[in-house]
Structures are given as structure tokens and as C-alpha cells.
VMD Tcl script that builds the backbone (N, CA, C; Angstrom):
set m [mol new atoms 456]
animate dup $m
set s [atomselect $m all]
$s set {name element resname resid chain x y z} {
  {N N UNK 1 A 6.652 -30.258 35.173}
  {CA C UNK 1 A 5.588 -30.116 34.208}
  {C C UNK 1 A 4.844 -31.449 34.147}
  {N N UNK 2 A 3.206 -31.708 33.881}
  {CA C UNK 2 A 2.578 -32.959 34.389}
  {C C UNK 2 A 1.716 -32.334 32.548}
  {N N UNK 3 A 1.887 -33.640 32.217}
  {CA C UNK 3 A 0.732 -33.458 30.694}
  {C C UNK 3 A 0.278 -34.906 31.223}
  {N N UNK 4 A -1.307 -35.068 31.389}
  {CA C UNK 4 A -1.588 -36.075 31.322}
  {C C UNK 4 A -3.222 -36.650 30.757}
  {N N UNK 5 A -3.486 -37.712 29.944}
  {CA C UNK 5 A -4.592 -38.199 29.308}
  {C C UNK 5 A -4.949 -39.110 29.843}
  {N N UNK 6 A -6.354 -38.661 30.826}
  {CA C UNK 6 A -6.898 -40.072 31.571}
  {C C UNK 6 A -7.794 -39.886 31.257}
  {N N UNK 7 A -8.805 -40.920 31.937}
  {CA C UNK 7 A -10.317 -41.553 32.269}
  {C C UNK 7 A -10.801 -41.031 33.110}
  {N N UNK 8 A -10.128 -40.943 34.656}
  {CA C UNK 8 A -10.386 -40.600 35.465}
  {C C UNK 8 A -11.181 -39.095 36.022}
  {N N UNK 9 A -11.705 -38.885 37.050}
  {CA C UNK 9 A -11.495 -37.167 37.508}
  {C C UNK 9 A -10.324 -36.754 37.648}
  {N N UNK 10 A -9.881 -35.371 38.146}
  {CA C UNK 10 A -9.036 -34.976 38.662}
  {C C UNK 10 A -9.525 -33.962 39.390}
  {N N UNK 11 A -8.695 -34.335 40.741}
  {CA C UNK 11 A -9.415 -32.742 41.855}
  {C C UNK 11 A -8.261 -32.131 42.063}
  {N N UNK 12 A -8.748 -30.284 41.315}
  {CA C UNK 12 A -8.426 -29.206 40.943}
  {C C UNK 12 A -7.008 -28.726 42.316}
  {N N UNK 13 A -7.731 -28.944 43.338}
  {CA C UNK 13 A -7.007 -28.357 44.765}
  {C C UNK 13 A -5.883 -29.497 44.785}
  {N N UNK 14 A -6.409 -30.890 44.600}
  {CA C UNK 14 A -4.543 -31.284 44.672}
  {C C UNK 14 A -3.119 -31.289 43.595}
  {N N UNK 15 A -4.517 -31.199 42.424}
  {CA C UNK 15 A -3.198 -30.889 41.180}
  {C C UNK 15 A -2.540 -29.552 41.360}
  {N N UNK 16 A -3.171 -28.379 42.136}
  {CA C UNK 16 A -2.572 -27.090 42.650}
  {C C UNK 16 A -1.435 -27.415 43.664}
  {N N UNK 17 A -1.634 -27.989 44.563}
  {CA C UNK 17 A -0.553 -28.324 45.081}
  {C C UNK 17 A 0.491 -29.433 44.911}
  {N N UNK 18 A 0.420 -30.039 44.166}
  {CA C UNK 18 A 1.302 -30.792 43.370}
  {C C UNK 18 A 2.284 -30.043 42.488}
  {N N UNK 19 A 1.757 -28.943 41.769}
  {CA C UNK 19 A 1.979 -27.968 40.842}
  {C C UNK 19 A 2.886 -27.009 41.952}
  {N N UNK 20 A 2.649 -26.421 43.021}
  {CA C UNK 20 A 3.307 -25.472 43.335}
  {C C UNK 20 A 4.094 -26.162 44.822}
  {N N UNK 21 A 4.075 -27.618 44.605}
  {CA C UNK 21 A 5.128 -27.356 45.207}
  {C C UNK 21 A 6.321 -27.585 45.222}
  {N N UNK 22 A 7.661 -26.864 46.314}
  {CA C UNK 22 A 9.007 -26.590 45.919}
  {C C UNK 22 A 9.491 -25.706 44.976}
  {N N UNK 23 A 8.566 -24.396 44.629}
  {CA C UNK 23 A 8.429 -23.626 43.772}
  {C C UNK 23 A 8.013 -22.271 44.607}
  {N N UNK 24 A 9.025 -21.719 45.147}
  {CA C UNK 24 A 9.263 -20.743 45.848}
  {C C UNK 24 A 8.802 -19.425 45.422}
  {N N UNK 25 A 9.174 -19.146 44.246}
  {CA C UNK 25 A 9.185 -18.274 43.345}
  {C C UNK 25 A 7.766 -17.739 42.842}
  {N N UNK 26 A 6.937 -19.196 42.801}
  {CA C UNK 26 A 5.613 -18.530 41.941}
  {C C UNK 26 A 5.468 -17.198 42.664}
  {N N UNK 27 A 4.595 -16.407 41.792}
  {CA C UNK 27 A 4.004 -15.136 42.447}
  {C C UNK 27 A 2.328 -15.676 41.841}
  {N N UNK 28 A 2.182 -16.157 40.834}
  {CA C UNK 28 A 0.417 -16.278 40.527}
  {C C UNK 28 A 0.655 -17.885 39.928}
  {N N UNK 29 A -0.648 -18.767 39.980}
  {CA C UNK 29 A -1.101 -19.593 39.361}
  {C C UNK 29 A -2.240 -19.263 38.804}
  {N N UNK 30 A -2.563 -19.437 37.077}
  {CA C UNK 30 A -3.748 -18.982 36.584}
  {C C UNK 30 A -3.957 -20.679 36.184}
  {N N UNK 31 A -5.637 -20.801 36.425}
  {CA C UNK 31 A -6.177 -22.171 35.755}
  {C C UNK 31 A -7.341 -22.026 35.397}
  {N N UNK 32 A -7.420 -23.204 34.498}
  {CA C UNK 32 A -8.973 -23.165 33.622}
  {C C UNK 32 A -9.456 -24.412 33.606}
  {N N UNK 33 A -10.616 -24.686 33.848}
  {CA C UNK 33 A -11.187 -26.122 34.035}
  {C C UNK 33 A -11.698 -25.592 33.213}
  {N N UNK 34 A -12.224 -27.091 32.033}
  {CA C UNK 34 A -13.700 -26.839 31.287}
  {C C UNK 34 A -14.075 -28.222 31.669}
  {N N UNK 35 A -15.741 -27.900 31.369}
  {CA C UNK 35 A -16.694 -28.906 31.801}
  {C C UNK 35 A -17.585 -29.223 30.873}
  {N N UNK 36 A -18.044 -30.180 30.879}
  {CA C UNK 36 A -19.143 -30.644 29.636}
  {C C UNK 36 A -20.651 -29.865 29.790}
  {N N UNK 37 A -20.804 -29.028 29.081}
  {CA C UNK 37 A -22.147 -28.470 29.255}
  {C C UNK 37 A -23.345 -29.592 29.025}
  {N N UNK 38 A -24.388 -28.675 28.952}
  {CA C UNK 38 A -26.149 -29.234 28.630}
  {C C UNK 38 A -26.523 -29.018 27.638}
  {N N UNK 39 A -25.938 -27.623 26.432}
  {CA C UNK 39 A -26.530 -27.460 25.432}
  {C C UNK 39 A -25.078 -27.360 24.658}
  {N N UNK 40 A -25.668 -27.448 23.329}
  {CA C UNK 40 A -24.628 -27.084 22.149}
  {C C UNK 40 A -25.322 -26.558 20.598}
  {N N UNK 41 A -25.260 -25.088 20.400}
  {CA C UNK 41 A -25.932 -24.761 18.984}
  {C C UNK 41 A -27.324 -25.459 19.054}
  {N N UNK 42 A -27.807 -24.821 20.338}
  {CA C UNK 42 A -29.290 -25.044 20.741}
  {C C UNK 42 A -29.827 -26.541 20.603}
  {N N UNK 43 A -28.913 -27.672 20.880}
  {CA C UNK 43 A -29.496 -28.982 21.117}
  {C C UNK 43 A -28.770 -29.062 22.767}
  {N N UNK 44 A -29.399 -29.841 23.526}
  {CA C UNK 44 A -29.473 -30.261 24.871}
  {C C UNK 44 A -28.406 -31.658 24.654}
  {N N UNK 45 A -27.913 -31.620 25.642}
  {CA C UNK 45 A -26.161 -32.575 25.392}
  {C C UNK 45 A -26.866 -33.542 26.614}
  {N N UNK 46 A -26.611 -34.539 26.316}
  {CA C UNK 46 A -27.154 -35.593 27.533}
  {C C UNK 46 A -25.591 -36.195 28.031}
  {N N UNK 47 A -24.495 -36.088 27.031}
  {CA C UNK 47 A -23.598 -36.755 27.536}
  {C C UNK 47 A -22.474 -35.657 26.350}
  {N N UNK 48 A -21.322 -36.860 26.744}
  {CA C UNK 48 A -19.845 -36.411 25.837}
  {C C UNK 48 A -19.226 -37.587 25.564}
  {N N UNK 49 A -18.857 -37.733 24.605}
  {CA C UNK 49 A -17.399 -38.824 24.548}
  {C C UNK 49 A -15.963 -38.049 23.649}
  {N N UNK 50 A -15.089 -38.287 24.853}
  {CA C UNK 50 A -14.060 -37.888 23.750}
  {C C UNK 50 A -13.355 -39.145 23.494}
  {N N UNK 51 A -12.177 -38.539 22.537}
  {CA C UNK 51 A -11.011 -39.743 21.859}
  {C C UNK 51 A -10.422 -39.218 21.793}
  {N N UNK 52 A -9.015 -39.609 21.625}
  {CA C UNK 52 A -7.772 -39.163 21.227}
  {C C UNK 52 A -6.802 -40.379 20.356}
  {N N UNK 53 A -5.387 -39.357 20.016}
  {CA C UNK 53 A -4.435 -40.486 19.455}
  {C C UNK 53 A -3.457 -40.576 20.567}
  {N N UNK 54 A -3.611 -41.578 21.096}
  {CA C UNK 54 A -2.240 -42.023 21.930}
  {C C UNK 54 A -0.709 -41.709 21.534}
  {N N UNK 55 A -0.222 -41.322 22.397}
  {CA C UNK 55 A 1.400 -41.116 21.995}
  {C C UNK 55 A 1.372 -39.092 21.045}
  {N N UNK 56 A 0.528 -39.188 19.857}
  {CA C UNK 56 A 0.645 -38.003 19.358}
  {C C UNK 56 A -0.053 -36.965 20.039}
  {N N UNK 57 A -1.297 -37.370 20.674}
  {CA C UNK 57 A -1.742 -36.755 22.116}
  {C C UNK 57 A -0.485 -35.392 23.023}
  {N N UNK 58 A -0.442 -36.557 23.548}
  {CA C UNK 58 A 0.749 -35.772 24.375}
  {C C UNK 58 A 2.006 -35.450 23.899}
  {N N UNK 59 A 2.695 -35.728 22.618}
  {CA C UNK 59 A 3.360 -35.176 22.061}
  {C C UNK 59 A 2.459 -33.361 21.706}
  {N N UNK 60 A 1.540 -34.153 21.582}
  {CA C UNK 60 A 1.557 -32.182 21.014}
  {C C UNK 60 A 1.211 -31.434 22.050}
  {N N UNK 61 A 0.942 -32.059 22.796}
  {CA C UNK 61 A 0.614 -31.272 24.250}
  {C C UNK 61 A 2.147 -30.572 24.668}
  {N N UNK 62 A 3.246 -31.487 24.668}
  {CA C UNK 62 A 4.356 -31.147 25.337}
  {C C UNK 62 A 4.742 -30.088 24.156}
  {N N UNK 63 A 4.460 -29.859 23.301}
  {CA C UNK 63 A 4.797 -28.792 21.867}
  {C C UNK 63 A 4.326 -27.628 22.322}
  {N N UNK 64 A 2.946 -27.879 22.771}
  {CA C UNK 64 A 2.004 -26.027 22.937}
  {C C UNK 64 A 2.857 -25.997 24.073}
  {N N UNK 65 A 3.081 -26.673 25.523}
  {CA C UNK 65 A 3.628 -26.060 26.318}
  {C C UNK 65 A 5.034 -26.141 26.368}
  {N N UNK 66 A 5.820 -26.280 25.459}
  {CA C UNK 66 A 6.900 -25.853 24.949}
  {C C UNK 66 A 7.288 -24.132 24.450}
  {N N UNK 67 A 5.705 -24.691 23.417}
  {CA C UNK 67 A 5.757 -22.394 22.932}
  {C C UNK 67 A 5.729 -21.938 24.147}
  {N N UNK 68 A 4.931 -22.091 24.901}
  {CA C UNK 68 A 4.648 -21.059 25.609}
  {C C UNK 68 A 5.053 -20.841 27.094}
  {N N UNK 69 A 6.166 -21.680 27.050}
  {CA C UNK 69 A 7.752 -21.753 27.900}
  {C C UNK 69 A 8.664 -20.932 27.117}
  {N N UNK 70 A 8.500 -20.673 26.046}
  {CA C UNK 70 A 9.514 -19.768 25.067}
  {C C UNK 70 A 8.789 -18.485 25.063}
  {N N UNK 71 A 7.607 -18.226 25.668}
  {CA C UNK 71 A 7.106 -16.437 25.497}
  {C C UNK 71 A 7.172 -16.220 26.489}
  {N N UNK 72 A 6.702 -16.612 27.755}
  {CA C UNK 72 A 6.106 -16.389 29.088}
  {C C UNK 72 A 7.306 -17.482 30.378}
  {N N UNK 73 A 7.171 -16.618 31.150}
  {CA C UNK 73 A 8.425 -17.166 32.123}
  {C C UNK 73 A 7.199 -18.132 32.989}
  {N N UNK 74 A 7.424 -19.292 32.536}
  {CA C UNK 74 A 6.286 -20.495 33.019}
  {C C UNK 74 A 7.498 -21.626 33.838}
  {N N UNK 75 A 6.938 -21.489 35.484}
  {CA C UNK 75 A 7.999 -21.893 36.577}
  {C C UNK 75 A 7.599 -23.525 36.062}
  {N N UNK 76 A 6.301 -23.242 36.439}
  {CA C UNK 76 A 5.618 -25.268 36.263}
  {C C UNK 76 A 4.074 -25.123 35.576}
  {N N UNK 77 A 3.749 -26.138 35.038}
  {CA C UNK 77 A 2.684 -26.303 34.513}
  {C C UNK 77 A 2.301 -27.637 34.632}
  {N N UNK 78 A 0.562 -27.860 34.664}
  {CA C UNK 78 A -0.328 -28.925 34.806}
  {C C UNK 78 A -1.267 -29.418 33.592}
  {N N UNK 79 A -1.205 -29.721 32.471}
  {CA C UNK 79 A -2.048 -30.132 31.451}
  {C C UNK 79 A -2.870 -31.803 31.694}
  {N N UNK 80 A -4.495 -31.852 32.238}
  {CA C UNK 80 A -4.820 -32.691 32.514}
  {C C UNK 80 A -6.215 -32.750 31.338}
  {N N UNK 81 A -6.186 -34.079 30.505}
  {CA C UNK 81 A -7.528 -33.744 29.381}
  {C C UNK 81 A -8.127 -35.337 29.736}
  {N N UNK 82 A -9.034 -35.362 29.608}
  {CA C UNK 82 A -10.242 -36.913 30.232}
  {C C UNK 82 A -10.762 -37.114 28.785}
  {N N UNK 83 A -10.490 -37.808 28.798}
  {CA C UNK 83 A -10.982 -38.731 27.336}
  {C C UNK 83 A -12.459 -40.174 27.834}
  {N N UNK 84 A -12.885 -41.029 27.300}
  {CA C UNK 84 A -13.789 -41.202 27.431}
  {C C UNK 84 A -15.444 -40.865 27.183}
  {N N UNK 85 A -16.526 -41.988 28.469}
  {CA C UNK 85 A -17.323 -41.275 28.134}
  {C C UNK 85 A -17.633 -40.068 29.099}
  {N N UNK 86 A -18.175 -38.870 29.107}
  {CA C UNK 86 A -18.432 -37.730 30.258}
  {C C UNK 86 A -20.117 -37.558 30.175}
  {N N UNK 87 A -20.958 -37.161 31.405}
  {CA C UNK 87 A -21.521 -36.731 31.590}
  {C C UNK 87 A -21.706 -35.277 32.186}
  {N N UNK 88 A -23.177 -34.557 32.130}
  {CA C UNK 88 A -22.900 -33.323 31.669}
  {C C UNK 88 A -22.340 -32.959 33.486}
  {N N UNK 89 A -21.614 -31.501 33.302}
  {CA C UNK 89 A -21.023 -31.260 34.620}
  {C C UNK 89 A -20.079 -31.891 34.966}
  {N N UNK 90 A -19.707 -33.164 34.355}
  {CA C UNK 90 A -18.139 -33.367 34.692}
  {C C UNK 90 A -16.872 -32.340 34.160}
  {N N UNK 91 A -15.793 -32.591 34.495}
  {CA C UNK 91 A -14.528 -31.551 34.076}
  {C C UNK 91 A -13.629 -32.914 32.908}
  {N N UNK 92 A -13.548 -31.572 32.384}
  {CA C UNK 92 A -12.841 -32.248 30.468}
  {C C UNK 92 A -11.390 -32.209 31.013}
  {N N UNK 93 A -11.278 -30.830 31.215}
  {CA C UNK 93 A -9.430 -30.335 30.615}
  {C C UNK 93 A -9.287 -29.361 32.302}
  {N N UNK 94 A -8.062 -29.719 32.428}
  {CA C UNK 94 A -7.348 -28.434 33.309}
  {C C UNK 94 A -5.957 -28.308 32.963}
  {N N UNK 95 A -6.131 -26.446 32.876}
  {CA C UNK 95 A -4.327 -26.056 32.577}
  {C C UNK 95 A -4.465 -25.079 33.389}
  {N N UNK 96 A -3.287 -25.313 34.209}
  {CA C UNK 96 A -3.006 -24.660 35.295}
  {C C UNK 96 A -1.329 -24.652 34.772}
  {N N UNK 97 A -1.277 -22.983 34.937}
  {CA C UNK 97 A 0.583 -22.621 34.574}
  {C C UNK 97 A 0.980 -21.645 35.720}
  {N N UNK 98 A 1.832 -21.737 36.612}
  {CA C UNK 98 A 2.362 -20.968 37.664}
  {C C UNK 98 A 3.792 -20.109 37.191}
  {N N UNK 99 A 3.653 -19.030 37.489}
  {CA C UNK 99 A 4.565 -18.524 37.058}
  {C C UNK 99 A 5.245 -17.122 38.164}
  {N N UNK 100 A 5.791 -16.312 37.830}
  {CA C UNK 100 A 6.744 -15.357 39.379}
  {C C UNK 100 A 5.509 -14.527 39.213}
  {N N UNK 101 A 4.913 -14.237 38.153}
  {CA C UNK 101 A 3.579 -12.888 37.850}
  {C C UNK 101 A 2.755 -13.399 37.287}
  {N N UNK 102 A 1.490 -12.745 37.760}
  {CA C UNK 102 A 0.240 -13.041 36.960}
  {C C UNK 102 A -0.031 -12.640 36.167}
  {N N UNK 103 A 0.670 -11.707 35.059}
  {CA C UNK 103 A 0.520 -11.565 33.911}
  {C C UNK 103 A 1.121 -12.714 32.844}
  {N N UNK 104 A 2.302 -13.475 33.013}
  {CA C UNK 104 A 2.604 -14.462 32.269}
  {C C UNK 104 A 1.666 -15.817 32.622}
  {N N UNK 105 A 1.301 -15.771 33.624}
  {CA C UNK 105 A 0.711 -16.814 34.067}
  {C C UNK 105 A -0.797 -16.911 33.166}
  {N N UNK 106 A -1.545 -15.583 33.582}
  {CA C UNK 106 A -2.715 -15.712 32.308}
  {C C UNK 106 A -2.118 -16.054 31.317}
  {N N UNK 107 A -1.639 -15.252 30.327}
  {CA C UNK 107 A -1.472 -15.007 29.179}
  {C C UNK 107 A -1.146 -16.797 28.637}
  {N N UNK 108 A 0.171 -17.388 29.427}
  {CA C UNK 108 A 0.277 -18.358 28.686}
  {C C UNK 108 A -0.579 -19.665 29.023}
  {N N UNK 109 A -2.324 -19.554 29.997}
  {CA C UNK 109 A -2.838 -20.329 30.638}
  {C C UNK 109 A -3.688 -20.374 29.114}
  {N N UNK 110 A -3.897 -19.221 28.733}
  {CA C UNK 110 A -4.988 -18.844 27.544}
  {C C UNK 110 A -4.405 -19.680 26.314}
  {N N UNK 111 A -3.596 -18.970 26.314}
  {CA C UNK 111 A -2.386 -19.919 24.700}
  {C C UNK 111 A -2.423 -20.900 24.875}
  {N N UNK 112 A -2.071 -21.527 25.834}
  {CA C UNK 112 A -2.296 -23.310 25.873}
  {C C UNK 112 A -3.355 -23.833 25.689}
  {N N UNK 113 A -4.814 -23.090 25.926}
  {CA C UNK 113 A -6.114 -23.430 25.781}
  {C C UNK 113 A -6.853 -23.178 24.372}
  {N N UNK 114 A -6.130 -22.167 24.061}
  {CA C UNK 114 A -6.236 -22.129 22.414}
  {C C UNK 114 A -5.774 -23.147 21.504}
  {N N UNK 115 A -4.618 -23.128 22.078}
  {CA C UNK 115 A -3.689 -23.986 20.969}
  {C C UNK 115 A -4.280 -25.327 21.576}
  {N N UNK 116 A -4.400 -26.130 22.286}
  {CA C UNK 116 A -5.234 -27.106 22.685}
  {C C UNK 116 A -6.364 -27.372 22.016}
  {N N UNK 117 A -7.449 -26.441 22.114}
  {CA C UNK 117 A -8.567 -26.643 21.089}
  {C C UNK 117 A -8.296 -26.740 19.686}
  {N N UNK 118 A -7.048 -26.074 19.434}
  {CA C UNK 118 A -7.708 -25.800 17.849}
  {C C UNK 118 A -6.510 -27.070 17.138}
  {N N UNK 119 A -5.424 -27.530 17.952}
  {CA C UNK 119 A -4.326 -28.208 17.513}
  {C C UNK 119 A -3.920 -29.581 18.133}
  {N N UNK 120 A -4.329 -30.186 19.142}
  {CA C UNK 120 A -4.220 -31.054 19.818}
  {C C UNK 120 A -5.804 -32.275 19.283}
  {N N UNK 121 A -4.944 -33.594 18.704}
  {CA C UNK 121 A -5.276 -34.046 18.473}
  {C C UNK 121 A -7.070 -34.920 19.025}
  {N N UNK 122 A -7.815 -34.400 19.571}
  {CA C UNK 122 A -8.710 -35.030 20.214}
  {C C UNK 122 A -9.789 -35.223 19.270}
  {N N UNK 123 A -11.079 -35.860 19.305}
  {CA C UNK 123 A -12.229 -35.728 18.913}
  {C C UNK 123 A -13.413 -35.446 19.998}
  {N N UNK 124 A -14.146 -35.192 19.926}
  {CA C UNK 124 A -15.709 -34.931 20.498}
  {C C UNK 124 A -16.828 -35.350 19.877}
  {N N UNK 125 A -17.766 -36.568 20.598}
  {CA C UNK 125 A -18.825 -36.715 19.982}
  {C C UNK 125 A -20.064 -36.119 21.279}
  {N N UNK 126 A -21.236 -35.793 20.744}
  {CA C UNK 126 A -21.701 -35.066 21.684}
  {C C UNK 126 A -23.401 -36.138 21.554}
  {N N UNK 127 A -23.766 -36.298 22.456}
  {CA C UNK 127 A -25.146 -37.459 22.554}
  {C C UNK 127 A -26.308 -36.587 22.763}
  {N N UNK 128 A -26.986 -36.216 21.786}
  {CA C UNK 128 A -28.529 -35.648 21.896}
  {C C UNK 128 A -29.386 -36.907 22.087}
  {N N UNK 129 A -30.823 -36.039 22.115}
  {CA C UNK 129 A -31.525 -36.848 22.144}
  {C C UNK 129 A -32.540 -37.704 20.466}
  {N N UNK 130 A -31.369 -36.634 19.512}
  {CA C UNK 130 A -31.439 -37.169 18.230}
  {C C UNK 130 A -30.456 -38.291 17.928}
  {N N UNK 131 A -29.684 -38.533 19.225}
  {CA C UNK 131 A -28.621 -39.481 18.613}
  {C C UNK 131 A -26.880 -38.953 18.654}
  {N N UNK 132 A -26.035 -39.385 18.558}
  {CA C UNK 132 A -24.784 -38.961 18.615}
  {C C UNK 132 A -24.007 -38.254 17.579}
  {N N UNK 133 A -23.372 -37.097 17.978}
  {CA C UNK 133 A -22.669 -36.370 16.545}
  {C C UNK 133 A -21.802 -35.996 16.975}
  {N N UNK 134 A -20.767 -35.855 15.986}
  {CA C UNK 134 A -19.456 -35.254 16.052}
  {C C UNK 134 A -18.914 -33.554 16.224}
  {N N UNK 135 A -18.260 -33.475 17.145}
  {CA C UNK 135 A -18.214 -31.949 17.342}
  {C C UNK 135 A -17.411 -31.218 16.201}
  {N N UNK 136 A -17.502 -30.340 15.107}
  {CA C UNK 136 A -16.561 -29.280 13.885}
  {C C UNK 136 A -16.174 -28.640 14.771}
  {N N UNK 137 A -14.358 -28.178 14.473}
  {CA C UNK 137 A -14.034 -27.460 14.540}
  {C C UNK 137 A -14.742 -26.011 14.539}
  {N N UNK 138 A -14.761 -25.089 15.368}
  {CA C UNK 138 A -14.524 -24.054 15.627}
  {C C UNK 138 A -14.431 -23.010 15.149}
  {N N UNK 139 A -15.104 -21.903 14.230}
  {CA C UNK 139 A -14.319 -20.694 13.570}
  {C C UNK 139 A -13.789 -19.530 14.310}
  {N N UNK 140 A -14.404 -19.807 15.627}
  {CA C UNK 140 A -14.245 -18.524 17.060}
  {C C UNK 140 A -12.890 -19.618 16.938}
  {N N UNK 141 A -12.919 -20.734 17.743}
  {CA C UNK 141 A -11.526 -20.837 18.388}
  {C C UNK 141 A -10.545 -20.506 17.339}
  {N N UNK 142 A -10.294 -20.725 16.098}
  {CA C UNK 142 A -9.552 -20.475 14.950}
  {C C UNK 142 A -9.402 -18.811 14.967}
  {N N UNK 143 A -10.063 -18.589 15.066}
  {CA C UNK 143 A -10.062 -17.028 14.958}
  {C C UNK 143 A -9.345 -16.667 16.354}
  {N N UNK 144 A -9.286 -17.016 17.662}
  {CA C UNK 144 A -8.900 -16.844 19.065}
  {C C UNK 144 A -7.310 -17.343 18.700}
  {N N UNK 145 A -7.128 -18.258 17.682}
  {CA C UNK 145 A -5.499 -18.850 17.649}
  {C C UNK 145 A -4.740 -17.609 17.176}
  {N N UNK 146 A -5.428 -17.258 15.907}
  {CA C UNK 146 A -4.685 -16.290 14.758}
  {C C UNK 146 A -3.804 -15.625 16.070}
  {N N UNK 147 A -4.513 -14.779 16.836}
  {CA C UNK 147 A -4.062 -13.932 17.513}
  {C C UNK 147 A -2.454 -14.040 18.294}
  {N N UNK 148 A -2.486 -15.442 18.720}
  {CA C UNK 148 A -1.152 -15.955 19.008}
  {C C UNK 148 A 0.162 -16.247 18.112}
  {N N UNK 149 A -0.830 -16.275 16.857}
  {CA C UNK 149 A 0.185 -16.836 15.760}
  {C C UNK 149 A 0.567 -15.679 14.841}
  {N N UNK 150 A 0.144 -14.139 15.206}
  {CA C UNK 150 A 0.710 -13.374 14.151}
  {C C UNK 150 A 2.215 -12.315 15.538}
  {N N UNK 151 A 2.083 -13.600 16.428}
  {CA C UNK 151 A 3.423 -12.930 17.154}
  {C C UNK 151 A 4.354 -13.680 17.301}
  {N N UNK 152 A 4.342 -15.004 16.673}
  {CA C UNK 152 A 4.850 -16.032 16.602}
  {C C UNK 152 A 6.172 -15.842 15.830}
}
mol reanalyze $m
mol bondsrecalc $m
mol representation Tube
mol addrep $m
């Protein structure tokens, strides 16, 4: 299992094979890159900066993919989040979870991406051309968690 908070890029095709290998068994790998868009609630995004808390970061990272080692038969998993500043079209986050079927493999690629947004310590400031603002929470992603949490 790889949880990690950099600066850097990360390219998608070698964290896949890093991830699957010596892992005989997978039958599917499901993954999700997100990327910094251009717009947000109809303002044009020129850039991104994220932040985080060091140490509680990846503690809670290793928590969501803890749950969801306890629902879903998850062989290995890849949690990669870029903090810093981003420009638009760069890649934020990748979770990539391999598992014997591709039904556990979605299911717990999604949960980690939920629970990530809505619970993992980060911030988002987003750079218009009015100036820099802070990204609110979510009532879709909050509403996308419930769903995990009334099987909990």
C-alpha cells in the first residue's frame, strides 16, 4: 500500500506498475486521477494551491484506506495527493485500488475518493482573475459520503 503527499507529478502508468506488481491475483485495477480544472461556479481558475497538515494528512489517509480494506477485498492500493502550487491541467490526486474483481475494485476506488474529499485534511485555494479564494466544502460530496456511511 503507497499513501503519499508530494509536490511533485506522478506518472499514472508507473504507479500502475509499481501497484501490481508481485500481485498475481489482481483480476481489475480501478483508478481515478483528478486534475485542476479552468472553471469553478462559473469563475475561470488560472491556477490552484493546495495545503495540507503534515503527519495528520496521511494518518487519515491510511484510516479511509483502512475502511475500505474492511468492506472490499483490496490486494494493494496507491493514494498519491500534490499539494502546492498547480496549474490548470495538472493532476491533484490518484487512487488506484487493485483487487481479484472489478467490482470491489470500483466500489472501494469511489469510497476512498469520497471519503478523501469530504474527510482528509487538505485545503484549496483557487486563483481567479478577481484574486485568490478558498475552496467550501461541498454539499454534493457530503451528500456522495452519506451513502457509504449508512452501511457503515
Amino acid at each position: 500500500m503507497k499513501i503519499s503527499i508530494q509536490t511533485e507529478d506522478f506518472d499514472v502508468s508507473e504507479e500502475l506498475k509499481i501497484l501490481s506488481a508481485n500481485h498475481s491475483q489482481i483480476g481489475g485495477i480501478n483508478i481515478f486521477v483528478g486534475t485542476v480544472r479552468d472553471n469553478h461556479q462559473g469563475d475561470a481558475i488560472s491556477a490552484m494551491s493546495l495545503e495540507h497538515y503534515p503527519g495528520m494528512t496521511e494518518k487519515s489517509l491510511e484510516d479511509i484506506l483502512e475502511l475500505a480494506k474492511r468492506r472490499w477485498n483490496v490486494l494493494n492500493a496507491t493514494i498519491i495527493h500534490r499539494v502546492g502550487d498547480l496549474k490548470v491541467g495538472d493532476q491533484i490526486v490518484l487512487v488506484a485500488i487493485a483487487s481479484p474483481h472489478r467490482g470491489d475494485a470500483f466500489a472501494a476506488c469511489e469510497f476512498v475518493m469520497d471519503y478523501l474529499k469530504t474527510s482528509a485534511p487538505f485545503w484549496k485555494k483557487e486563483h481567479t482573475a478577481d484574486g485568490a479564494r478558498w475552496v467550501d466544502a461541498r454539499t454534493s460530496d457530503d451528500e456522495r459520503l452519506k451513502k457509504w456511511q449508512t452501511k457503515d
